[in-house]
C-alpha positions as CSV (number, residue, x, y, z in Angstrom):
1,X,38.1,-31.4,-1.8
2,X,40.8,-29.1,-1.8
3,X,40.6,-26.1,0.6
4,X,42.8,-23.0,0.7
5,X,44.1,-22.3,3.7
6,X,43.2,-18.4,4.9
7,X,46.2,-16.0,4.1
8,X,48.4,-15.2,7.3
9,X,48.6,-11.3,7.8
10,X,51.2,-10.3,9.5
11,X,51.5,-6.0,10.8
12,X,53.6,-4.4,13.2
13,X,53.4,-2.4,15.5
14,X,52.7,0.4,13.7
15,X,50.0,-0.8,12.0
16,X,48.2,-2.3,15.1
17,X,48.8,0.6,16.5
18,X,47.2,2.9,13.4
19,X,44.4,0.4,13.7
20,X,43.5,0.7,17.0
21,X,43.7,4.7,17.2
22,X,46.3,4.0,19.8
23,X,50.1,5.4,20.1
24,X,53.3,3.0,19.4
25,X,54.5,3.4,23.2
26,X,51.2,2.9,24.2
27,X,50.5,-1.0,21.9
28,X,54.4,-1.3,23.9
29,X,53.5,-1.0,27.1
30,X,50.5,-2.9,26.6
31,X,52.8,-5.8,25.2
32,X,54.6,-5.3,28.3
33,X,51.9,-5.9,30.9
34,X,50.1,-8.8,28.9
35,X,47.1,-6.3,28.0
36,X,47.4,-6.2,24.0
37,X,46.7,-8.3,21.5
38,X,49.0,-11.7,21.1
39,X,52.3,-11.4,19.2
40,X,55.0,-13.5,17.7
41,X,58.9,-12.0,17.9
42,X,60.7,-12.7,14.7
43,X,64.2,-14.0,15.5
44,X,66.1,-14.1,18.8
45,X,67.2,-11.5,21.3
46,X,65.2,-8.3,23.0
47,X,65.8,-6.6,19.5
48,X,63.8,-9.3,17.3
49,X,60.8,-7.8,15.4
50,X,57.5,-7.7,16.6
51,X,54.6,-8.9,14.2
52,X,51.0,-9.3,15.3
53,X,48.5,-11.3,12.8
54,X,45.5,-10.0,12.2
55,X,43.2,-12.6,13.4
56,X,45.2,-12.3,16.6
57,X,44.4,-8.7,16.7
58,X,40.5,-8.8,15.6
59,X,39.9,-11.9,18.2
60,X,41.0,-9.0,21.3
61,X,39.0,-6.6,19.9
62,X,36.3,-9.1,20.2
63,X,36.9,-9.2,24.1
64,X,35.9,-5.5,23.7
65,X,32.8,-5.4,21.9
66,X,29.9,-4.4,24.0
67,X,26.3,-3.8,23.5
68,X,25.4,-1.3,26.6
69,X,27.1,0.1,29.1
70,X,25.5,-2.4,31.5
71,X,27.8,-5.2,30.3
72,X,31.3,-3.6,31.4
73,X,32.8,-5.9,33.9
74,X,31.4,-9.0,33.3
């Protein structure tokens, strides 16, 4: 049985950003502080590009998903 394996989408920052309604410097700084959504960095150096998959993105979201307001903070 020969499965295909699920196509990797990659976005930048942009797009994450877009996505989420959020600014660029703001998906940044989240980066910074370890708040955001994984990443890889393309290449070596400070200046190497940013990508996010999409999975990556949509599981963090999932930490966010709530069904009242009685289940904030737990």
């Amino acid at each position: 049985m020969n499965q295909l394996a699920p196509a990797l989408l990659f976005l930048t920052t942009i797009e994450v950003a877009g996505m989420l309604r959020i600014s660029r410097r703001t998906l940044e700084r989240m980066r910074v502080e370890g708040t955001g959504p994984r990443y890889i960095k393309v290449g070596p150096g400070k200046r190497s590009r940013v990508l996010y998959r999409q999975q990556e993105v949509e599981v963090w979201l999932q930490r966010f998903n709530y069904g009242s307001t009685s289940e904030y903070g737990r």
